[in-house]
N, C-alpha and C positions, 0 to 999 in steps of 0.2 A: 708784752701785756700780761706779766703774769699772773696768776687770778682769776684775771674778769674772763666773765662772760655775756656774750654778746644774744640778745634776746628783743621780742619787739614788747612796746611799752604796753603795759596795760596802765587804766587810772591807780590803781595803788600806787605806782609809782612818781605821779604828779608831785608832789614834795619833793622828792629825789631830786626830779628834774629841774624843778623851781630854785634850789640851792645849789646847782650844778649854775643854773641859767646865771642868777644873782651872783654869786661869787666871783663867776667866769669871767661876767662883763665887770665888775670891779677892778679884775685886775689887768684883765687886757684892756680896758678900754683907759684907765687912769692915764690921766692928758690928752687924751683925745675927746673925751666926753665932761664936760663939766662936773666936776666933783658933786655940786647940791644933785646932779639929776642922777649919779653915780647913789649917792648917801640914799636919795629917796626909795630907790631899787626896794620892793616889798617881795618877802619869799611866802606869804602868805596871798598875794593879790597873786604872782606869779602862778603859785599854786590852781588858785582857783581859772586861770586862763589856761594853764595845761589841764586839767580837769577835761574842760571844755574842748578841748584843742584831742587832745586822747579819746574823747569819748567818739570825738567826729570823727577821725579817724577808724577806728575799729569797728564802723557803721561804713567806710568807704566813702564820706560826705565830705564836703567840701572843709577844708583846717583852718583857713586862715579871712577866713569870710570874708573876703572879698570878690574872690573869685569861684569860682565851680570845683574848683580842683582837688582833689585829694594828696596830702601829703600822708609818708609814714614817719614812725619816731622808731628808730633803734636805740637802745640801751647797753649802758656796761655797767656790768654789776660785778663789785667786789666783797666778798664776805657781808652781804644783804645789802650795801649802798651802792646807790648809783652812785659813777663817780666819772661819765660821758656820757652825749647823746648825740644824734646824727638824726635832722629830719630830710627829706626827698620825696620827689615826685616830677608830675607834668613841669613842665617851666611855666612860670604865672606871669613873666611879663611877656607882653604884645610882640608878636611875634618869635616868642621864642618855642612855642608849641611843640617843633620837632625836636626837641631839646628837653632831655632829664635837667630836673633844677639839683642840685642840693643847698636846702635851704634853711641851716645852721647845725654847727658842728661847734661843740663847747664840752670842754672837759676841765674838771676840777683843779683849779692852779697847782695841788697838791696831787696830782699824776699826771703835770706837763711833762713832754720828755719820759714818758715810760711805754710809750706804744700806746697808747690807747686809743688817741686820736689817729694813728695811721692805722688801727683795726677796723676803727669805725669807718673810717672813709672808703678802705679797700672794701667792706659788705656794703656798703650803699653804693658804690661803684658794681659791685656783681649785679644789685638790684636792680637797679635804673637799668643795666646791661638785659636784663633777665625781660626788664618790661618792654625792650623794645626801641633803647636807646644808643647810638652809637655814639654821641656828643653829652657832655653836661655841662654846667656853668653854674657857678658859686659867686658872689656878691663877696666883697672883703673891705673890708671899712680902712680908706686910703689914710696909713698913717701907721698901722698894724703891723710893723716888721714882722713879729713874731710869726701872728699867721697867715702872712703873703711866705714866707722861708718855709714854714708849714707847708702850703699850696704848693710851692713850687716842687720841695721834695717830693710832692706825691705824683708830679706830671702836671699839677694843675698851673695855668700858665698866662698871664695876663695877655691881653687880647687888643685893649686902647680904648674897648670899652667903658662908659662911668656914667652914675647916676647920682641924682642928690637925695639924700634921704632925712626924714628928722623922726629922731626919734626919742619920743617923747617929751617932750620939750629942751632938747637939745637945740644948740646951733644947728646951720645946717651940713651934713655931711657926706663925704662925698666918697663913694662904696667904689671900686673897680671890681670889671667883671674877670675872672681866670674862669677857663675852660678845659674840658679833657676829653680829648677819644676814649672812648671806652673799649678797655681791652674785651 
């Protein structure tokens, strides 16, 4: 990962993240996600929900409002751009409470394959460690070679876990769960 560095988000950085977000899912998700819901993807709406999403955070309040819980966003920054991010926290689904979540990890198709997602995962891996977790579990959108091969290289490991998820008016799709010890 040479370059970047690894830093927690503050809201200046919401664009960053939104263009990381959008582009990311364009390209990994291409065939798996219907293209009009892929095309509609806004880095300006995106923005304004990491806005929001960043703000609660850095307050320690709940990110993703549905639940109580607080996530954090780490960043990778290259010569002033982001260009990854890594959020985590509590685990938010039912029953998974004794369990650190990480609950997305996206980096720019244009520094796939350069470290930066395996930097980012190993400090969210210290963190979650650091808060008190000895297990986590990631969601990975079943269909994703790229980043179930990602996952696995990192330890992280499917389980037989799955859930359906739609997002945003997507089909409905169907996430597995990978899991890690935390060293």
């Amino acid at each position: 990962m040479t370059g970047s560095t690894l830093r927690w988000a503050t809201e200046a950085d919401a664009r960053g993240v939104a263009v990381v977000h959008v582009h990311s899912w364009r390209a990994a998700y291409a065939g798996l996600i219907p293209a009009d819901v892929l095309a509609g993807l806004s880095v300006e709406q995106r923005t304004e929900g990491w806005t929001r999403w960043i703000a609660a955070s850095s307050r320690e309040a709940a990110t993703d409002f549905d639940t109580a819980l607080p996530h954090r966003l780490l960043v990778a920054e290259n010569d002033g751009r982001i260009v990854g991010w890594v959020a985590f926290g509590p685990g938010r689904d039912a029953g998974e409470g004794h369990r650190g979540e990480l609950g997305g990890l996206y980096v720019h198709p244009d520094r796939w394959s350069t470290g930066v997602g395996a930097s980012l995962i190993r400090r969210a891996e210290t963190e979650l460690r650091a808060a008190g977790n000895t297990e986590a579990y990631a969601w990975v959108l079943s269909g994703n070679q790229r980043a179930i091969n990602f996952y696995e290289r990192q330890g992280w490991l499917a389980d037989g876990a799955s859930k359906v998820a739609d997002e945003g008016g997507a089909r409905e799709l169907v996430e597995l769960r990978h899991v890690r010890r935390l060293p």
